[in-house]
MMTF fields as JSON, N, C-alpha, C and O atoms, coordinates in Angstrom:
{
  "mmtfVersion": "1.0.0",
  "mmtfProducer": "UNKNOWN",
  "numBonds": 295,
  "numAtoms": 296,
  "numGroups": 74,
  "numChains": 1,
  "numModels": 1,
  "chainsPerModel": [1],
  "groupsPerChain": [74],
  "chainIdList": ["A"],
  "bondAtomList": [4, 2, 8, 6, 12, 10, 16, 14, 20, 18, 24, 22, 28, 26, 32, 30, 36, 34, 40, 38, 44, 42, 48, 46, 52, 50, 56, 54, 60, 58, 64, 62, 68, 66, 72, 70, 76, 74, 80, 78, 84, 82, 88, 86, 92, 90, 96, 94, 100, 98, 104, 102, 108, 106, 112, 110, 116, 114, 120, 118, 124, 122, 128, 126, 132, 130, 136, 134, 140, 138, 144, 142, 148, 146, 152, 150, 156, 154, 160, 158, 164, 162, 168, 166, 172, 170, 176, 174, 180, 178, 184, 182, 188, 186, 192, 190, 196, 194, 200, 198, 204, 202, 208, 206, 212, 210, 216, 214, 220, 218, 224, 222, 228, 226, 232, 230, 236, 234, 240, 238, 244, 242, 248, 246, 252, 250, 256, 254, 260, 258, 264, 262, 268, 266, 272, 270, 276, 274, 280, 278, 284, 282, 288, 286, 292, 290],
  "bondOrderList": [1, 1, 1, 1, 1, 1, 1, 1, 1, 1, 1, 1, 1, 1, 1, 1, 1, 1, 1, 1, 1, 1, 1, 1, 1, 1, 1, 1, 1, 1, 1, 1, 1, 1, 1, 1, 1, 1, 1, 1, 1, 1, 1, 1, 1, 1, 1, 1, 1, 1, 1, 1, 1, 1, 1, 1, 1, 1, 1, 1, 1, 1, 1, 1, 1, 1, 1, 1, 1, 1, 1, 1, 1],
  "groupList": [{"groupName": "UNK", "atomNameList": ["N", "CA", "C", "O"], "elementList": ["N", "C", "C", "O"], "formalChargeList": [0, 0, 0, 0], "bondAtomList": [1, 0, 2, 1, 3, 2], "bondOrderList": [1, 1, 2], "singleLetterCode": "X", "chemCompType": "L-PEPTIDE LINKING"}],
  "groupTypeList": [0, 0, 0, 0, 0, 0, 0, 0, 0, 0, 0, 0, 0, 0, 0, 0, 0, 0, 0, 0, 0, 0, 0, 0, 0, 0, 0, 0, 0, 0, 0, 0, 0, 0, 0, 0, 0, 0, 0, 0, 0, 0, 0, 0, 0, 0, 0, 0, 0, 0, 0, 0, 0, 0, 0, 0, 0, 0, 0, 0, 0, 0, 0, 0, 0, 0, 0, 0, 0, 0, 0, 0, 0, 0],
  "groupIdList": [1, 2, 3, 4, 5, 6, 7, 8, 9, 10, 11, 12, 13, 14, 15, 16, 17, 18, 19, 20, 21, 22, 23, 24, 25, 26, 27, 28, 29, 30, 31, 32, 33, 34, 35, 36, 37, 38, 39, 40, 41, 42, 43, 44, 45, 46, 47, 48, 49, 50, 51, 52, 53, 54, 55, 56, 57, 58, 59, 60, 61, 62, 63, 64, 65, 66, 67, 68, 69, 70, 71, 72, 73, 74],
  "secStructList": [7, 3, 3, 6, 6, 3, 3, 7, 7, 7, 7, 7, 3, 3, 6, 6, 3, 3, 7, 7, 6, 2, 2, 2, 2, 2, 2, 2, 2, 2, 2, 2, 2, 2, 2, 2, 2, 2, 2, 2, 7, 1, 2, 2, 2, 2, 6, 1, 7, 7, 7, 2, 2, 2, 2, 2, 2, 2, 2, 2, 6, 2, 2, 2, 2, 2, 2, 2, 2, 2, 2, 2, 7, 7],
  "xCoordList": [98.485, 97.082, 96.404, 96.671, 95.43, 94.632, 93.504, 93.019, 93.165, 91.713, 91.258, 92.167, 90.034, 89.464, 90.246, 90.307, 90.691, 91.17, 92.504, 93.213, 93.005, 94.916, 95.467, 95.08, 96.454, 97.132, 96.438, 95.852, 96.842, 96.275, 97.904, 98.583, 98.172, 99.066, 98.781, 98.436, 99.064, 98.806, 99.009, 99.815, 98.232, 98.386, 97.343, 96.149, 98.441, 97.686, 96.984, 97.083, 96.242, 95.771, 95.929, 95.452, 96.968, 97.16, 96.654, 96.44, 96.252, 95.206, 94.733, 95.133, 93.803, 93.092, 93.793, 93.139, 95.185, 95.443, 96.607, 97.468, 96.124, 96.43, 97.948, 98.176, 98.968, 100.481, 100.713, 99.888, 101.416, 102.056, 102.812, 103.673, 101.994, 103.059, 104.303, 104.905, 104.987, 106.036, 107.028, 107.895, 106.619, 107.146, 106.92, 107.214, 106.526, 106.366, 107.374, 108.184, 107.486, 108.583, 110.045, 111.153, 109.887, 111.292, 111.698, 112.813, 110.747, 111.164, 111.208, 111.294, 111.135, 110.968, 112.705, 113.524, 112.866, 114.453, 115.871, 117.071, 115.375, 115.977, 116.229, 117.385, 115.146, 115.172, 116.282, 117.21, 115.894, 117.156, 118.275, 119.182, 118.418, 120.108, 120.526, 121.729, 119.767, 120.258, 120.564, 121.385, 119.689, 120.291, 121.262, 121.518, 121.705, 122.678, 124.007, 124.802, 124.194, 124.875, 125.142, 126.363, 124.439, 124.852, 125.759, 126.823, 125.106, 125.629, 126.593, 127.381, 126.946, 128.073, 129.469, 130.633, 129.002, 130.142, 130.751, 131.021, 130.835, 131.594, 132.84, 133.032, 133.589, 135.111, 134.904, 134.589, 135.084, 135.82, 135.012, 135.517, 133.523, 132.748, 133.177, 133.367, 133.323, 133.526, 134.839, 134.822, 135.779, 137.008, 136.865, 137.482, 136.011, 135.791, 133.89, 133.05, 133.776, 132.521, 133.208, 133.259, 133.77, 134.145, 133.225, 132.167, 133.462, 133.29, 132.051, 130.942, 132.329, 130.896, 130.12, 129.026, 130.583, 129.585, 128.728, 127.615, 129.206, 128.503, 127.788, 127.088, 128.016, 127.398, 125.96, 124.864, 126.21, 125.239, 123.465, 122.396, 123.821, 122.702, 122.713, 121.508, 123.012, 122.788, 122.057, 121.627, 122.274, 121.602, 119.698, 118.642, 119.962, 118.648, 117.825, 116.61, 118.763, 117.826, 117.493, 116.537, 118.11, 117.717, 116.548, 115.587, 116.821, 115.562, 114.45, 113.592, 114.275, 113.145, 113.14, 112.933, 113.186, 112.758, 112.267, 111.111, 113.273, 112.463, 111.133, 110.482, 110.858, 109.756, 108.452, 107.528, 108.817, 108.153, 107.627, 106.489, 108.776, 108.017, 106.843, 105.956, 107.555, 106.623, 105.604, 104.786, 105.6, 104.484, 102.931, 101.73, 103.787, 102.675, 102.8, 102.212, 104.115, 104.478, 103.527, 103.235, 102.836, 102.119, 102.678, 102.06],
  "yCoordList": [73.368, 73.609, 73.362, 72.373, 74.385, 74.423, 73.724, 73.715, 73.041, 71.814, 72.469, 72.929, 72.501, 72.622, 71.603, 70.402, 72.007, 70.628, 70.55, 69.747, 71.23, 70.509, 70.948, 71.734, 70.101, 70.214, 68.925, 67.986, 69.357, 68.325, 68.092, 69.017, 66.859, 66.074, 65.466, 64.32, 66.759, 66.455, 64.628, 63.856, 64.479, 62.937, 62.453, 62.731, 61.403, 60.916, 60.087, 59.555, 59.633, 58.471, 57.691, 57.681, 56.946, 55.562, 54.616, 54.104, 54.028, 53.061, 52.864, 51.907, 53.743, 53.323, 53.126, 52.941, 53.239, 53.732, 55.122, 55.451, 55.646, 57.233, 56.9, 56.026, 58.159, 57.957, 59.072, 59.981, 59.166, 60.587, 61.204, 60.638, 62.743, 63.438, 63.584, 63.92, 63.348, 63.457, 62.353, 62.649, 61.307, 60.061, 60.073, 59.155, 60.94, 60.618, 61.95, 61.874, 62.727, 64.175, 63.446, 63.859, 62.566, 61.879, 60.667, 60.239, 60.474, 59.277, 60.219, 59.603, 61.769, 62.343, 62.695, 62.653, 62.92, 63.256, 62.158, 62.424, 61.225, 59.624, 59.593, 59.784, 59.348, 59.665, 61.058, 60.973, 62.089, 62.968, 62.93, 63.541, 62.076, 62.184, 60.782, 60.584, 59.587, 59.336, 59.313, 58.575, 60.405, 60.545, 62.056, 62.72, 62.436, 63.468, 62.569, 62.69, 61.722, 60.353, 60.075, 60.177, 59.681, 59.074, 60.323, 60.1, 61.853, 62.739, 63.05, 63.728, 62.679, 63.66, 62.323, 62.586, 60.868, 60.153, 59.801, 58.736, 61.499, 61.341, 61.935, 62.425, 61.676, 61.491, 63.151, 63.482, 63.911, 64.773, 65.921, 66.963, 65.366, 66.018, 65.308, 65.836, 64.022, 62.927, 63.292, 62.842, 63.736, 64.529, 65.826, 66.143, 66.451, 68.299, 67.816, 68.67, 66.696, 66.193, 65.523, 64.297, 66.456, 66.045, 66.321, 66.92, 66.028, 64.734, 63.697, 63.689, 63.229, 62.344, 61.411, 61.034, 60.915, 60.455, 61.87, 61.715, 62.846, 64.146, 65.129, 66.081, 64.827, 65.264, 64.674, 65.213, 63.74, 63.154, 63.137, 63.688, 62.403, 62.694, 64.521, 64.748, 65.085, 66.397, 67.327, 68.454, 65.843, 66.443, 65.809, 66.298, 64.81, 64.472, 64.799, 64.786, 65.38, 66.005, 67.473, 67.888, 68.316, 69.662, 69.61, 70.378, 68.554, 68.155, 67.882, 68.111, 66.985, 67.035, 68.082, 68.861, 68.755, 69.733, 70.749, 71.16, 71.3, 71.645, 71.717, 72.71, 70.107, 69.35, 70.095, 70.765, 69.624, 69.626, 71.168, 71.49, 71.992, 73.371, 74.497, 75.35, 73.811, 74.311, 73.795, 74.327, 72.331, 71.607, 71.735, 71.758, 71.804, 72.014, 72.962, 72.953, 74.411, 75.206, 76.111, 76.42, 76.733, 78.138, 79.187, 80.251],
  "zCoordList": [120.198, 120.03, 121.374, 122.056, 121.768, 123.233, 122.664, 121.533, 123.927, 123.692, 125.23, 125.92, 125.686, 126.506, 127.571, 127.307, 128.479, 129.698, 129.294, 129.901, 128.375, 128.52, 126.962, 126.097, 127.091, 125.673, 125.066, 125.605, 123.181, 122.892, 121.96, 121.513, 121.875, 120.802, 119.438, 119.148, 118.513, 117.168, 116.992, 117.511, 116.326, 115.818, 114.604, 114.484, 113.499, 112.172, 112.256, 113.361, 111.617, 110.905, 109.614, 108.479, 110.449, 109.364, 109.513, 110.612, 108.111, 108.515, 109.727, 110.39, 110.208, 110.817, 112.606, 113.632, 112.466, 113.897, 113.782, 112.965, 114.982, 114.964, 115.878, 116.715, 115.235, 115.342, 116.054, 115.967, 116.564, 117.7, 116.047, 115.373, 115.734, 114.707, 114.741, 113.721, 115.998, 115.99, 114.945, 114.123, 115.267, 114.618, 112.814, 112.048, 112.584, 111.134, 111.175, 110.252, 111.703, 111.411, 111.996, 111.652, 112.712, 113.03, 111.447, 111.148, 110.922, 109.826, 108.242, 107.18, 108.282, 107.49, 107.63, 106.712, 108.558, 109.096, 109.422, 109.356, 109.684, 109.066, 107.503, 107.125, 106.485, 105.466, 104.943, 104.139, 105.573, 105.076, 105.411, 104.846, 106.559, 106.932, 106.342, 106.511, 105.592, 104.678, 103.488, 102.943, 102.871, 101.609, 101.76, 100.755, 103.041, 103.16, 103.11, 102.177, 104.091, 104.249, 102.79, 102.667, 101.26, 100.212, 99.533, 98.955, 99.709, 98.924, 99.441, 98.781, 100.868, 101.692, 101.525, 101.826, 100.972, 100.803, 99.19, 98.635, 98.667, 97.61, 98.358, 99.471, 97.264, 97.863, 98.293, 99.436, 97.427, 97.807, 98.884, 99.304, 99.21, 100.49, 101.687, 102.782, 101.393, 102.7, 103.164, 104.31, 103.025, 103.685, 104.485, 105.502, 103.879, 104.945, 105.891, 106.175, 106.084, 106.706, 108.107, 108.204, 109.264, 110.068, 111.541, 111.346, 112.659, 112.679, 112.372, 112.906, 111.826, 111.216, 112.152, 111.733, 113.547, 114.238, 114.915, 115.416, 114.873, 115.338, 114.135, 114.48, 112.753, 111.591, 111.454, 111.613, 111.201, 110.534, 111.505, 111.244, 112.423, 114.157, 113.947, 113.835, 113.902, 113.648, 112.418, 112.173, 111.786, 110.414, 110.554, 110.154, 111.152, 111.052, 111.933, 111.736, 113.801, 114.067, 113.859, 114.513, 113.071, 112.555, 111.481, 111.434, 110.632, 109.911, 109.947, 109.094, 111.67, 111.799, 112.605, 111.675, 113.492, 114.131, 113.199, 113.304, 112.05, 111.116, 110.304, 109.978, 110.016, 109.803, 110.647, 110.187, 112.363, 112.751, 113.167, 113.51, 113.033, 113.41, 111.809, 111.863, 110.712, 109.792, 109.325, 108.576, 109.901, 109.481, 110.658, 110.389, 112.18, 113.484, 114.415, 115.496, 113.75, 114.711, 114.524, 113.368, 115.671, 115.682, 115.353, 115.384]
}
């Protein structure tokens, strides 16, 4: 979004102090890569879920980027 003089950086208000949007689209994507994490450790997903230190960080950041492009993308 153009502001007269620059860019401007979407940001909330929680109570009363304002948050970089980004950070709430990063804890929206935490949240999903753990409950991908609970569904992906039944037995028989948790075997074809390789490699899992490279799964999982992948899942949460596609999620939020996701997040963040339908929620503040032009």
């Amino acid at each position: 979004m153009k502001v007269a003089g620059g860019m401007h950086c979407p940001s909330l208000n929680i109570f009363g102090t304002f948050f970089p949007s980004w950070m709430l689209s990063a804890l929206i994507g935490l949240v999903a890569g753990v409950v991908a994490y609970k569904v992906f450790s039944l037995p028989l997903i948790k075997a074809r879920v390789t490699p899992q230190p490279l799964a999982y960080p992948s899942i949460i950041l596609t999620i939020t980027f996701i997040v963040w492009l339908f929620w503040y993308g032009q």
